[in-house]
N, C-alpha and C positions, 0 to 999 in steps of 0.2 A: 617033172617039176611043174607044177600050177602057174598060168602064169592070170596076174589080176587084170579084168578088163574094166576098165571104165566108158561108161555112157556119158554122152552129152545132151541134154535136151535142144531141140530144133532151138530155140532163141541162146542157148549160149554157144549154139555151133555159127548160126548168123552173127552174132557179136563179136566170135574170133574172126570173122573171113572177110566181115564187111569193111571199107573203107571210110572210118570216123568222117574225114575233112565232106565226105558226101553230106552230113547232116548239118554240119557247117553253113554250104552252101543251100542247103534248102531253108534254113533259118533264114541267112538273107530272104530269100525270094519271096517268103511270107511275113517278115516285118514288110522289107518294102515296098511288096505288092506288084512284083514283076521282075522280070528277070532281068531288064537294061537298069533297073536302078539295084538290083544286086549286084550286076556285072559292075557297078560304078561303086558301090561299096567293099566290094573284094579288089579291085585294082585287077579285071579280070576282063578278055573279052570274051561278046557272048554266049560266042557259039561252045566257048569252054563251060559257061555254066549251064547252057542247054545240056550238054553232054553230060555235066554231072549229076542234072536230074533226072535224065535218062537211065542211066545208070542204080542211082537210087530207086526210081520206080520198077526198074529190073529186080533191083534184088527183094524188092517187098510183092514183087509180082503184083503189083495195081497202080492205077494215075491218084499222081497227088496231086494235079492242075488240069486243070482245062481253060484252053485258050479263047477268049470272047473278045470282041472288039473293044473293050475298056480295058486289055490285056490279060491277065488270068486270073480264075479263079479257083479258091481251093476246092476237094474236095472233101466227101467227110474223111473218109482215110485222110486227108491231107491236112485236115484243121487235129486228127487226133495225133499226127507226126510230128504238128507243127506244136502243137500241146510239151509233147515229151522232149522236144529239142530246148525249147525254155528251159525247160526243168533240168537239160545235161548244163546248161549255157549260166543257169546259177550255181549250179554243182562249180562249173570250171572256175566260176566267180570267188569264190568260197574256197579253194583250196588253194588260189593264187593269194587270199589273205591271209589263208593259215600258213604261207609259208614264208609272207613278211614278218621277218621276225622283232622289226620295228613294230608291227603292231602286238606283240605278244603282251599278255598280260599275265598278272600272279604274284608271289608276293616272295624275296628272298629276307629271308631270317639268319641273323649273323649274331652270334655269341660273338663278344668282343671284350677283351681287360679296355681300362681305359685311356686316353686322353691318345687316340692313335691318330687322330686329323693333322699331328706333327709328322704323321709318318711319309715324306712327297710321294714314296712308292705307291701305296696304299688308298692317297690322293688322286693320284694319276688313273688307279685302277676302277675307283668308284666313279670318276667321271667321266671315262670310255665308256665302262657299262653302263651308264645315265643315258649318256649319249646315243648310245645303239635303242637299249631299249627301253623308251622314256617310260612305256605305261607300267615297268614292272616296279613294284611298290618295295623300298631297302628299309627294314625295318632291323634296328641295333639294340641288342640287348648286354647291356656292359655287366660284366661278373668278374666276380677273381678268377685268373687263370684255373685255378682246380676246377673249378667249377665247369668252367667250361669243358674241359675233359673230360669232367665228369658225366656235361649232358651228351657228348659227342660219343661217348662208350654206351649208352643207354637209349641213345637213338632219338634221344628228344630234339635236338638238332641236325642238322644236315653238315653245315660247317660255323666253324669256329677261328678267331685270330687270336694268338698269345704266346706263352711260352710250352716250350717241352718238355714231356717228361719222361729224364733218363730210362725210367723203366716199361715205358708205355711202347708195346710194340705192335697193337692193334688201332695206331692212326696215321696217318699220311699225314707228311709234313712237307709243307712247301715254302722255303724259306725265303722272305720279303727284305728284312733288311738286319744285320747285325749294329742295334743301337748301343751304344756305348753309353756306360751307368760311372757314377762316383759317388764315393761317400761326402757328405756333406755335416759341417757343422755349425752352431748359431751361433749369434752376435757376442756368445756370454762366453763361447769357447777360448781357451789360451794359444788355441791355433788361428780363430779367424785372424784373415787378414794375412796370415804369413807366407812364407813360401810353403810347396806341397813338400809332405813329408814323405815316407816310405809306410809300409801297412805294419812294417811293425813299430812304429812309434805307437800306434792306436791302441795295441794288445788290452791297454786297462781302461778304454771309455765301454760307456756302457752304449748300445743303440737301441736308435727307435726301431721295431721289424716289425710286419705281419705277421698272422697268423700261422700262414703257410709261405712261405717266401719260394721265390725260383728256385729251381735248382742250379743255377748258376750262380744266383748269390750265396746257396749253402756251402757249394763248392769252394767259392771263392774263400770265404770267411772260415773254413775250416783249414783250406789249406794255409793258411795266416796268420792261425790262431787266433781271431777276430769272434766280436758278441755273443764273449762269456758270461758279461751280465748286459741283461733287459733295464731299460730304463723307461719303455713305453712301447705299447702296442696298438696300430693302428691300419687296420684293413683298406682305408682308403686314400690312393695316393697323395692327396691334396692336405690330410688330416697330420699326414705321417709326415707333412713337410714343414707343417702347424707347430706340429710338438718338437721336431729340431731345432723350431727359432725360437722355440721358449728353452732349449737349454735341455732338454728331458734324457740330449742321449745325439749322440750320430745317428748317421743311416746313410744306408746307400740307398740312391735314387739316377732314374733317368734322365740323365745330363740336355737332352735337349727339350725334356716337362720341365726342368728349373730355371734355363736360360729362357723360356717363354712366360714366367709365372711372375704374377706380383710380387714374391718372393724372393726373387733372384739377386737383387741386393743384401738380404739377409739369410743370405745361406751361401758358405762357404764351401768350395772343393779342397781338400785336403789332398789328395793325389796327383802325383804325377799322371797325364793323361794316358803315358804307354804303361801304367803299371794296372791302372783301372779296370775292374772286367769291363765284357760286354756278353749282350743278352741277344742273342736272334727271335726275332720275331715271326710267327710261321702264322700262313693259311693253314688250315687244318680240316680233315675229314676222315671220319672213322672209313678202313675199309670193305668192312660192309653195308654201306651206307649204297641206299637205291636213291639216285640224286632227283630234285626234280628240274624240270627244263629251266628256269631260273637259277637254281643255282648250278647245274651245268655249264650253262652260258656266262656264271659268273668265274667258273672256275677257266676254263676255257678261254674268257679273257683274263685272267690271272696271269695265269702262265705264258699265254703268248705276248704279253707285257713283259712279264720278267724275263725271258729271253731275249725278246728284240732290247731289252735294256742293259745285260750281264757283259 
């Protein structure tokens, strides 16, 4: 059996053997311009920094000083040493930055259904992640749920916040908060104002619904026998909360968007709170999604929130 030899060239066999902190201490002694104000910049005494430039001029086999009554001077070896030691001394500069991860920069992009600033979870998360790292730029792109599934299957996105879908088995879900939803009706209804009824009193109002509704409200409303007939259709939740108080129809909506909304004197819950669905709210990421460090960091603190919170 063959076996494979590898060569080293003389500078990367000197690179493995050499002791770094030697060029360290010769930077000092050529900023400062001697080796008792090296000695006083490393917190070293002298006779240890003599020795460690002994040592260096060992292993390069030549003097990189010479001693004159105004203390020492380089030589040219020692002005081309003292050259490439800058140049490691910004290097080590430079990757003590890149590894602040407060300084990072870049930009995370979030598909999001809307009005989630109700959500404290959600709150809490985006302002840890602010907090850690200020320069990266959160940029919200609010869409219908499908939608967003939809960019997150096709790789337009990285991640997404909304609902799920029972048939989707090509994204990670990471669930935030189970908001609780209610049907609601307007000022014109024979229910506002009354006590909550049960879901099958409702069987013959008509509701306001979107396009494509959650799957937890098809659920809900099928298993109930609920919105057999359409009375209005409105993709956005503020619009669809419009056309309830004009009378056009029920609908169900998320209980703490109508308890915060200028609306929420004109529109009625009809359910009992324990009878009401609820909807979970997920981070989302396709997985095979290649993340970038932004939104790693973001997910990353996602979840170590939801945990230390659960």
């Amino acid at each position: 059996m063959s076996k494979s030899v590898t060569f080293s060239s003389p500078g990367a066999t000197f690179a493995r053997n050499v002791d770094w902190n030697l060029f360290k201490v010769f930077y000092e002694i050529g900023q400062r311009g001697g080796i008792g104000a090296a000695s006083r910049s490393l917190n070293k005494q002298q006779p240890s920094v003599s020795a460690a430039l002994q040592r260096l001029e060992s292993h390069l086999g030549t003097h990189l000083c010479t001693r004159t009554s105004r203390g020492i001077e380089l030589t040219v070896q020692g002005h081309q040493v003292l050259e490439a030691c800058q140049a490691m001394y910004q290097t080590v500069q430079k990757s003590a930055e890149a590894s602040d991860l407060a300084l990072l920069t870049g930009s995370l992009s979030l598909k999001v259904i809307s009005n989630l600033y109700l959500v404290p979870q959600l709150t809490a998360i985006l302002q840890e992640f602010h907090e850690r790292y200020p320069r990266i730029e959160v940029r919200l792109d609010v869409a219908p749920w499908r939608d967003i599934l939809r960019a997150l299957s096709k790789s337009e996105v990285e991640l997404g916040i909304g609902f799920k879908d029972a048939h989707d088995d090509k994204t990670i879900y990471i669930p935030i908060i189970e908001q609780q939803q209610q049907i609601y009706c307007g000022p014109s209804h024979p229910l506002f104002g009354k006590p909550p009824v049960s879901p099958s009193a409702l069987e013959s109002d008509a509701f306001v619904v979107t396009h494509d509704e959650p799957t937890a409200y098809v659920r809900y409303k099928q298993g109930h026998g609920l919105g057999k007939q359409i009375g209005g259709i409105a993709d956005n939740l503020q619009e669809r909360m419009w056309l309830i108080k004009l009378g056009m129809g029920i609908g169900m909506l998320p209980k703490p968007v109508v308890d915060a909304s200028n609306l929420s004197q004109e529109l009625w819950p009809l359910l009992h709170d324990h009878e009401s669905p609820r909807c979970t709210i997920y981070i989302m990421t396709s997985d095979e999604s290649v993340h970038s460090a932004p939104a790693q960091l973001f997910l990353e603190t996602a979840t170590n929130r939801l945990a230390a919170t659960a």
